[in-house]
C-alpha positions, 0 to 999 in steps of 0.5 A: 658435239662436234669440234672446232670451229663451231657457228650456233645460230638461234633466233631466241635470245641467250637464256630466254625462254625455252628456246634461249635456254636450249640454246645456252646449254649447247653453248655451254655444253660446247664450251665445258669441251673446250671449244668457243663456239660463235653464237648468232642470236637476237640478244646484245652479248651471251652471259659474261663468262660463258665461253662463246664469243658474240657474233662479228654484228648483233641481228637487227630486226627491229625494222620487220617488228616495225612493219608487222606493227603497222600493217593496215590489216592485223597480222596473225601470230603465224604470219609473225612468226614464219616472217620473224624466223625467214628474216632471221634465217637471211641476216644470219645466213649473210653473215655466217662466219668461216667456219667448219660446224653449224648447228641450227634451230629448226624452223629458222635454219634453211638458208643458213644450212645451205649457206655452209653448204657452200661455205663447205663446212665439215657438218651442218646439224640441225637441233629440232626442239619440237617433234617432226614437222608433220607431228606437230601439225596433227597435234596442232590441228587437233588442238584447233579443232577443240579450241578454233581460238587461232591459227598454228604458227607451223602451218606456214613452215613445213615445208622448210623443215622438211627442206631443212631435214633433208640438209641435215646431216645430223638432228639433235633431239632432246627427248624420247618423245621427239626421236619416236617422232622421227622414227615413225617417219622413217629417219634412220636412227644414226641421224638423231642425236641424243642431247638431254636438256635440263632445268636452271639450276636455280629450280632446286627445292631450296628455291622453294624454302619459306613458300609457307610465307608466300600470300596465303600460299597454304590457305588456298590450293594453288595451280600453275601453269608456266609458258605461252598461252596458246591453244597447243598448248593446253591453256584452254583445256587447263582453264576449262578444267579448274572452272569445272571445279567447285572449290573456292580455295583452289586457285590457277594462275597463268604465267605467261603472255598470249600471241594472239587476240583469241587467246588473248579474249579467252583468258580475259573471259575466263578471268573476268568469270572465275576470279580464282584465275589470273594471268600474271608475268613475273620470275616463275620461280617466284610464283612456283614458290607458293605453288602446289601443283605445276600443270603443263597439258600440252598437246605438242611440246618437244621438251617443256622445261616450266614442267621440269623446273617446277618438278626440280623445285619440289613442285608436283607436275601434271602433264600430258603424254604429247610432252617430252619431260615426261620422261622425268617423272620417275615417281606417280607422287612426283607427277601424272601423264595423263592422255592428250586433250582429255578434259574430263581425266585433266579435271579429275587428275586435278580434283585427286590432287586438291583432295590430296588422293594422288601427288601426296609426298 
């Protein structure tokens, strides 16, 4: 992490989310440094105490929120998003402060990256949370083949990160995983720096103390999965693979929301065929609680903390080989990798869980 004056810019807020969260452990790594970074985010103020100090105006972007509502024709999920980090990207370039650092999020970096530039900071890096550009959009394309549900969002948004990597004096990758990405694409590897990410301290086995009281928690065999609910994902291969299985105990329930009506139609039918699943909002730490399984079958996820926070809380996890957490898995009692899109090995991996032939502490 680099020293002075720093600027972090995320188009998450603080503490929400995968992104947020991200974002707060820079922040936080930066201020146990000894320095106070500026952070530019979507959130009101950081957490009290947290060491940064609030950008000079909050990033209003409520009017574009507005007028994607309002459009005549529906707008998909990736238009909303290439046009939520652009407009992003603009308000926080405008107002970038003096400064002699910036670290900046893929997707949502371009204009401020060159903004520093001519501002002459000292380093501009970039943090990607996901693997490299032209990755992703393979896993992602395989994912739609199987699922034609809905569009990528990264589809819309290559070409700024291979601009903003090509800014980039330094890229900031969280896992194993994303920095085989770069290197298969020919990125020096003094570029990639390693930052470790980890879950909330409040995903602890103590957390899950009195999950026996928790609905029913041991009268049924209980799946989570934690996240959106999106085809690259893995939440139709997740949902296709319990409806496979006869078990009337076992139950799979979905926490999260969807971004788009494919997915959105796909999980009202699938709960409306199956009642042993349910999409639910709510504190996943509550829902992990009684959990005794966490199942994150992603085809594409640079990190994915819901798997690592269910593994911090004693929860056994099943992931995917395309998801950078798998390199927590210290144990085959603690978690499964399982190859990438294989519903027939996610269904069995499952049923040897339920039967208690794998995962078993």
């Amino acid at each position: 992490m680099p020293h002075g004056r720093v600027v972090v810019s995320c188009a998450a807020p603080r503490g929400v989310g995968g992104l947020g969260r991200h974002l707060d452990e820079i922040v936080g790594t930066l201020a146990r440094a000894g320095e106070r970074p500026l952070c530019i985010c979507t959130s009101e103020r950081p957490p009290a105490s947290s060491g940064a100090r609030r950008s000079p105006r909050p990033v209003a972007l409520r009017a574009l929120t507005k007028a994607l509502a309002a459009a005549p024709v529906p707008v998909s999920a990736g238009v909303r998003a290439g046009a939520f980090v652009r407009e992003f990207d603009a308000d926080a370039a405008r107002r970038l402060p003096p400064g002699e650092h910036l670290i900046a999020f893929n997707s949502q970096a371009l204009w401020q990256l060159r903004a520093a530039r001519r501002a002459n900071y000292r380093s501009l890096a970039l943090v990607s949370a996901n693997p490299h550009i032209q990755h992703l959009i393979r896993q992602h394309e395989r994912a739609h083949s199987q699922y034609p549900l809905e569009g990528s969002w990264a589809a819309h948004l290559v070409r700024r990160n291979l601009a903003e990597y090509a800014l980039a004096q330094r890229i900031y990758v969280a896992s194993e995983y994303i920095r085989e990405s770069f290197l298969e694409r020919g990125f020096a590897a003094e570029r990639l720096c390693d930052f470790p990410l980890t879950p909330d301290p409040r995903y602890s086995p103590s957390a899950r103390a009195g999950a026996d009281g928790c609905s029913g928690a041991r009268d049924r065999f209980a799946v989570v999965y934690v996240g959106s609910l999106a085809v690259h994902k893995g939440v139709p291969l997740l949902i296709d693979a319990v409806r496979r299985l006869p078990h009337h105990d076992l139950s799979l329930t979905l926490v999260g929301g969807w971004g788009s009506r494919g997915m959105r139609r796909f999980v009202q039918s699938a709960c409306a065929a199956d009642p042993r699943i349910s999409a639910r909002p709510g504190d996943p730490l509550e829902h992990l609680r009684g959990a005794r399984l966490c199942v994150h079958p992603a085809f594409e996820d640079g990190f994915a903390y819901a798997p690592a926070e269910a593994l911090a809380s004693g929860v056994p996890v099943i992931v995917s080989e395309d998801t950078g957490m798998k390199e927590l898995i210290d144990s085959p009692r603690r978690g499964l990798v399982l190859p990438t899109g294989e519903l027939g090995a996610l269904t069995e991996a499952i049923d040897a869980a339920y039967r208690g032939e794998t995962l078993v502490g």
